[in-house]
FITOR-562866 format. One record per residue (C-alpha): x, y, z. Coordinates in pm, whole numbers, padded with zeros to 5 digits, always signed. Last residue first. Layout:
<sites>
XYZ ...
</sites>
This chain:
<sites>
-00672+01323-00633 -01010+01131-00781 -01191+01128-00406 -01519+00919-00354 -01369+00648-00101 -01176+00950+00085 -01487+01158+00147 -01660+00876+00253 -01380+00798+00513 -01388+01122+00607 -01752+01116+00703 -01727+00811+00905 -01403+01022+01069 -01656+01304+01143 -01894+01070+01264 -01730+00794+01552 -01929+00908+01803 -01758+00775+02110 -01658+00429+02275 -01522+00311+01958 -01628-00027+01895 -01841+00031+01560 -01539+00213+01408 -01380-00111+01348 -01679-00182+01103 -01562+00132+00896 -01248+00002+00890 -01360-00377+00722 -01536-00151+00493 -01315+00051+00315 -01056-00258+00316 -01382-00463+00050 -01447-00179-00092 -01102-00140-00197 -01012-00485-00300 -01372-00450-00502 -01254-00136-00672 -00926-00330-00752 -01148-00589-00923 -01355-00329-01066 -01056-00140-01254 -00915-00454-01399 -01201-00563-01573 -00963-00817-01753 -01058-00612-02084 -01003-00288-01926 -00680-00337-01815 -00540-00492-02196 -00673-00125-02295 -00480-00022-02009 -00161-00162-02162 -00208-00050-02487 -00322+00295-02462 +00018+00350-02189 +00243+00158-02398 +00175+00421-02682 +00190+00734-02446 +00499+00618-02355 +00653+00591-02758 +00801+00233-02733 +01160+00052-02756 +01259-00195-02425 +00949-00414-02467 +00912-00678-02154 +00639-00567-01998 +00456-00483-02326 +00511-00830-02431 +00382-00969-02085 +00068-00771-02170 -00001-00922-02498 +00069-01292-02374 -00126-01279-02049 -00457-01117-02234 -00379-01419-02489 -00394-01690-02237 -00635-01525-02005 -00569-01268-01758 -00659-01320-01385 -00380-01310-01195 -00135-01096-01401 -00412-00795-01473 -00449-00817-01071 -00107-00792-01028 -00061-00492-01261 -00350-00286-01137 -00239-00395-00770 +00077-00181-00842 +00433-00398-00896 +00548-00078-01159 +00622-00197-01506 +00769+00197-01509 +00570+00314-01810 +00239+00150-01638 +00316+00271-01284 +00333+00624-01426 -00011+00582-01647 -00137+00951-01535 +00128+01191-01485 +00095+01292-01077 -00132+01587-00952 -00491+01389-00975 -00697+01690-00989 -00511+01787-01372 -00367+01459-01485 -00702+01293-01451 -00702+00971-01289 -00765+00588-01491 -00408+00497-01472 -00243+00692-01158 -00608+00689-01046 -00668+00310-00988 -00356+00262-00803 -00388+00579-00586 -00700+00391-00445 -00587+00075-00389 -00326+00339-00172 -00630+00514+00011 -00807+00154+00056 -00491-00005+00216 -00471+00306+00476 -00865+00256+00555 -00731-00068+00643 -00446+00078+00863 -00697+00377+00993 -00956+00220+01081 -00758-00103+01284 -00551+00154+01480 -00868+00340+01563 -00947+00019+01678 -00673-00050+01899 -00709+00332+02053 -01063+00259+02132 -00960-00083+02336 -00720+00144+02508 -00931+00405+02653 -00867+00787+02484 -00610+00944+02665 -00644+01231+02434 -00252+01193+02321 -00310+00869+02292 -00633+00903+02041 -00364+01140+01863 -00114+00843+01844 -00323+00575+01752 -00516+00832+01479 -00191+00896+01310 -00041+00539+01394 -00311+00406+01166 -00230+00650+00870 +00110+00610+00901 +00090+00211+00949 -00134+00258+00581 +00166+00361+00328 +00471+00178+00314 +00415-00120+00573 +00019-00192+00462 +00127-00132+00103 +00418-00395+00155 +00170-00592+00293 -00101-00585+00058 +00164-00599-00211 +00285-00964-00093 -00097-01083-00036 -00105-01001-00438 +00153-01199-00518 +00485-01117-00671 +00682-01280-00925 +00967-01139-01145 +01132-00960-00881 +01329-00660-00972 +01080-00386-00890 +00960-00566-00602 +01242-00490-00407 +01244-00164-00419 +00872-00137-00266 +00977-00439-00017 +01245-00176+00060 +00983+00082+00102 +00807-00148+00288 +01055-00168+00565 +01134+00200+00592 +00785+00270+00658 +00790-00010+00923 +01068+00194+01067 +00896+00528+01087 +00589+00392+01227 +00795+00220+01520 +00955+00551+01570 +00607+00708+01607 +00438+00419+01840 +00768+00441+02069 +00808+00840+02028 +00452+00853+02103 +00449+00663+02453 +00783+00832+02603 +00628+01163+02509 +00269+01072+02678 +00372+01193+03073 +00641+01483+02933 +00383+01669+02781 +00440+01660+02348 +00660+01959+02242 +01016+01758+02198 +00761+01599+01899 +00794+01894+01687 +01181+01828+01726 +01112+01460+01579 +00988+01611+01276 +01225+01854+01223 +01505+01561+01225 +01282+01412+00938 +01299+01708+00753 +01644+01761+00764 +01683+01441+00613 +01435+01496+00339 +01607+01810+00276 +01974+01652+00217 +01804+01413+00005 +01630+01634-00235 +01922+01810-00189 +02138+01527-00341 +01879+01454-00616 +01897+01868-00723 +01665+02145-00723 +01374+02188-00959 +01411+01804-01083 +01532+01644-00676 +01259+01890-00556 +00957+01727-00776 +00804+01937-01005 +00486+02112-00923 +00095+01957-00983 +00141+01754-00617 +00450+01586-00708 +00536+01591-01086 +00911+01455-01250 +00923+01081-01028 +01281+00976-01039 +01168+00648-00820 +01428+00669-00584 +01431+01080-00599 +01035+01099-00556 +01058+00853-00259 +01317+01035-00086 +01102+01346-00099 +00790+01215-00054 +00924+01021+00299 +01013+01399+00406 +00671+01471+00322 +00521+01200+00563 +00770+01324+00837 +00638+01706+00837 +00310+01618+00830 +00323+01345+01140 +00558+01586+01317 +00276+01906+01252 -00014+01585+01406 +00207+01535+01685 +00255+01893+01805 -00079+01904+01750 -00214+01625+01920 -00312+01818+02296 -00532+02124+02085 -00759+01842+02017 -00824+01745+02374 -01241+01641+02379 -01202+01266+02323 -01305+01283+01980 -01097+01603+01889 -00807+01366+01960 -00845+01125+01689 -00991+01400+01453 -00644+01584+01521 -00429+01306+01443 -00676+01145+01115 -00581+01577+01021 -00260+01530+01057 -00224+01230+00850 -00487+01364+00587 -00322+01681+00499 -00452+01648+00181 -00149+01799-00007 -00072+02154+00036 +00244+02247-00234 +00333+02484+00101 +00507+02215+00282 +00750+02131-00024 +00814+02498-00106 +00938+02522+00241 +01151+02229+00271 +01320+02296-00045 +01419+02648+00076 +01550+02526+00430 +01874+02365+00266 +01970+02569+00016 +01815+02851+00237 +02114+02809+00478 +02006+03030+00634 +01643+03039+00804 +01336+03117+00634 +01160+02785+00714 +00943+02940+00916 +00613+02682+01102 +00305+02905+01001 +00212+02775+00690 +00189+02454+00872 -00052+02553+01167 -00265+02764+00912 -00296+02452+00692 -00380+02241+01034 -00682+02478+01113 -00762+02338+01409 -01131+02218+01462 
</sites>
């Protein structure tokens, strides 16, 4: 298997100006899972041409941190990954300038794809790109709507977060010229397996620990953040639960670490935690079924899948 942390640390960043190429760099090294790349790689590995996706797997990297980047400066998030954010150890507007940068690096990594899939990729990858777009402004959105249901989040997750993990392995398994029934369900893994990675980072950024999890824990909680925590507190409080949680939504003076006790406290009384546990079960499995159609032995990405329903980072 490729070692995709080699293949990153080697791409140089140490070109002028550094202003611009600086943030880039210490972004890249911070490590992260890797996961995108890797679901590329896996994808390709399976079909014997692993050494075909990397190009695509460093683009997939590389554009998935430029989306960190923007994100961290819309939402004025402080801790990325254990480290401050760029926009706080830099500046918002090269936070921005970087992400943009980024995202043109990206695409370059793609110029190294053979001519006969390039056409292919760009279309699945730029169609990625957009949808990510999309449900970051659903994201935005949110944040001023009163109402939102919990089918709304699903897709907004699906468009924000999963179609990156899903075009990952569609893109890698096209790469390998994997058949195109495999390809659709390696599509179908990774989107739902997608929606169980973000369920996921719902339950951790308020039941997490600060020190694997790499964010402050209770985030979504200080912000009123739309996270399926929230929504499934909403649905299926009673009268009183509804009442003491609404207040807290609606407070303007607190101490954060006071809002924080309260509100998951109000959590664990609607059982909050299990019901999003179930909604991630529940995705966890519907990808591991899709797996059952693949033409090849689907193991090492049963395996990560495991790993990724037992992580707490």
């Amino acid at each position: 298997m490729i070692d995709i942390h080699s293949a990153i640390a080697s791409l140089r960043w140490d070109r002028e100006p550094q202003g611009l190429y600086a943030p880039i760099a210490y972004t890249l090294e911070s490590g992260g899972k890797r996961l995108r790349p890797t679901l590329a790689l896996i994808a390709a590995s399976l079909y014997g041409k692993e050494e075909n996706a990397l190009p695509a797997a460093l683009a997939l990297e590389i554009f998935h941190n430029f989306t960190l980047l923007h994100d961290d400066v819309m939402d004025q998030a402080p801790i990325r990954r254990g480290r401050k954010t760029v926009h706080v150890k830099w500046d918002d507007n090269t936070a921005i300038l970087s992400g943009d940068q980024m995202l043109i690096e990206a695409y370059k990594q793609l110029e190294n794809i053979d001519a006969q899939h390039l056409p292919h990729v760009l279309h699945l990858f730029s169609k990625m790109a957009t949808e990510i777009c999309e449900g970051q402004q659903y994201d935005m959105e949110f944040e001023k709507e009163e109402k939102v249901t919990i089918e709304e989040y699903i897709e907004m997750i699906r468009l924000k977060t999963s179609v990156l993990l899903g075009a990952a392995l569609e893109i890698g398994a096209y790469i390998a010229d994997a058949p195109e029934s495999d390809r659709q369900a390696l599509e179908v893994f990774g989107t739902n397996i997608g929606l169980a990675f973000q369920i996921q980072d719902d339950i951790l950024d308020v039941y997490g620990d600060e020190a694997t999890f790499g964010k402050a824990i209770g985030g979504d909680i200080l912000q009123n953040k739309k996270s399926l925590a929230l929504l499934m507190a909403l649905h299926h409080a009673n009268e009183d639960q509804l009442f003491r949680l609404q207040g807290w939504l609606h407070r303007t003076e607190y101490l954060p670490e006071e809002k924080i006790k309260a509100v998951t406290a109000i959590y664990n009384e609607i059982g909050v935690r299990e019901l999003c546990q179930a909604e991630m079960d529940r995705y966890t499995q519907i990808a591991i079924e899709a797996l059952k159609q693949l033409s090849v032995d689907a193991t090492p990405l049963l395996q990560l899948a495991d790993k990724l329903h037992q992580r707490n980072n």
